[in-house]
C-alpha positions in Angstrom: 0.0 0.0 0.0 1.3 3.5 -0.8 1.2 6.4 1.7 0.1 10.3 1.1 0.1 13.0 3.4 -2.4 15.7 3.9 -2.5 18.1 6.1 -5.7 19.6 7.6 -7.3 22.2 10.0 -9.5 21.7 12.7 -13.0 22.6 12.8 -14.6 24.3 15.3 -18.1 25.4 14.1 -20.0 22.2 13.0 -23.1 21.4 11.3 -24.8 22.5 7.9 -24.3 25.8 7.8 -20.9 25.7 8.6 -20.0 22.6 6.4 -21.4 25.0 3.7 -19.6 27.8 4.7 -16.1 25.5 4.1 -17.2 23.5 0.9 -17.3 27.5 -0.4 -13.7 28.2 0.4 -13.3 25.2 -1.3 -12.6 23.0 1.5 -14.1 19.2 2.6 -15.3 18.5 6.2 -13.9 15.5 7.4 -14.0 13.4 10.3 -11.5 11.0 11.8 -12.6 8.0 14.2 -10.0 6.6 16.3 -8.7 5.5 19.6 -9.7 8.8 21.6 -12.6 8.0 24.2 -14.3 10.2 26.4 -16.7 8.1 29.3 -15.9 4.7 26.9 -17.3 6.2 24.0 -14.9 6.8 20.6 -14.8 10.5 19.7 -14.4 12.0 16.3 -12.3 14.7 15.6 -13.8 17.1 12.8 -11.6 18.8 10.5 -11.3 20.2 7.0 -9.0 19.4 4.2 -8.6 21.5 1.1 -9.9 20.0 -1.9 -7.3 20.6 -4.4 -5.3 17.7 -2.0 -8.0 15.7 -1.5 -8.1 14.9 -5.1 -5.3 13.6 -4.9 -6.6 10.5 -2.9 -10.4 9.9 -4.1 -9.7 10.1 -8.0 -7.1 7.6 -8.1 -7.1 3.7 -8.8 -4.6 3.2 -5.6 -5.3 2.3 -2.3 -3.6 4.8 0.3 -2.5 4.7 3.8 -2.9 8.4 4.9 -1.2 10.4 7.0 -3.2 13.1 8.4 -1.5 16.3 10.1 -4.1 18.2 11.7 -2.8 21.3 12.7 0.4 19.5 14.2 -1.0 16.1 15.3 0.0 13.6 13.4 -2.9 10.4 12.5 -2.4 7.4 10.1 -5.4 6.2 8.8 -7.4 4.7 6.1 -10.4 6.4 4.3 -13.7 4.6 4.7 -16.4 6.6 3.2 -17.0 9.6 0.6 -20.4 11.4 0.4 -20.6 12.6 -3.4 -23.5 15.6 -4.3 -25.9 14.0 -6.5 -25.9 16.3 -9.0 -22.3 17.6 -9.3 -20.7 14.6 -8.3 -18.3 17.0 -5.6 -17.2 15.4 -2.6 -19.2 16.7 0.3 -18.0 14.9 3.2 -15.0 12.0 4.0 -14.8 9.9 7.3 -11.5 8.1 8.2 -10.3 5.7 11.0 -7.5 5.7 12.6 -4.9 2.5 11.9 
């Protein structure tokens, strides 16, 4: 398997208005599920990741292991899932997990 990196900023407002907000500035909100717990539940840390580099991963016939640097930490994960408009066929959304 071949590695990327891609680097990422957190994101503090969340929901539709905000994910709307970033897709404009032409970023894609993101989530990665890991091995963070808070009161033995997993958390998910939300971020954004420009989608000029994200292109990079979805229209490709490889398989990656990515390396995520969100704002200074550093994740390796996989990605799981891509939410694709209907219509435009633009990514709207990408969940990874942590390896």
């Amino acid at each position: 398997m071949k590695e990327i990196s891609i680097a990422g900023k957190k994101r503090e407002a969340l929901g539709k208005k905000a994910s709307k907000a970033l897709r404009k500035e032409g970023y894609v909100p993101c989530n990665l599920y890991g091995e963070k717990k808070v009161d033995g539940k997993p958390v998910a840390t939300s971020f954004a990741i420009a989608f000029s580099e994200l292109r990079k991963l979805i229209y490709t016939p490889h398989i990656y292991v990515v390396c995520l640097d969100i704002e200074g930490e550093k994740h390796t994960a996989i990605m799981k899932e891509i939410q694709f408009h209907p219509v435009t066929d633009a990514p709207l959304h990408v969940d990874f997990y942590e390896v």
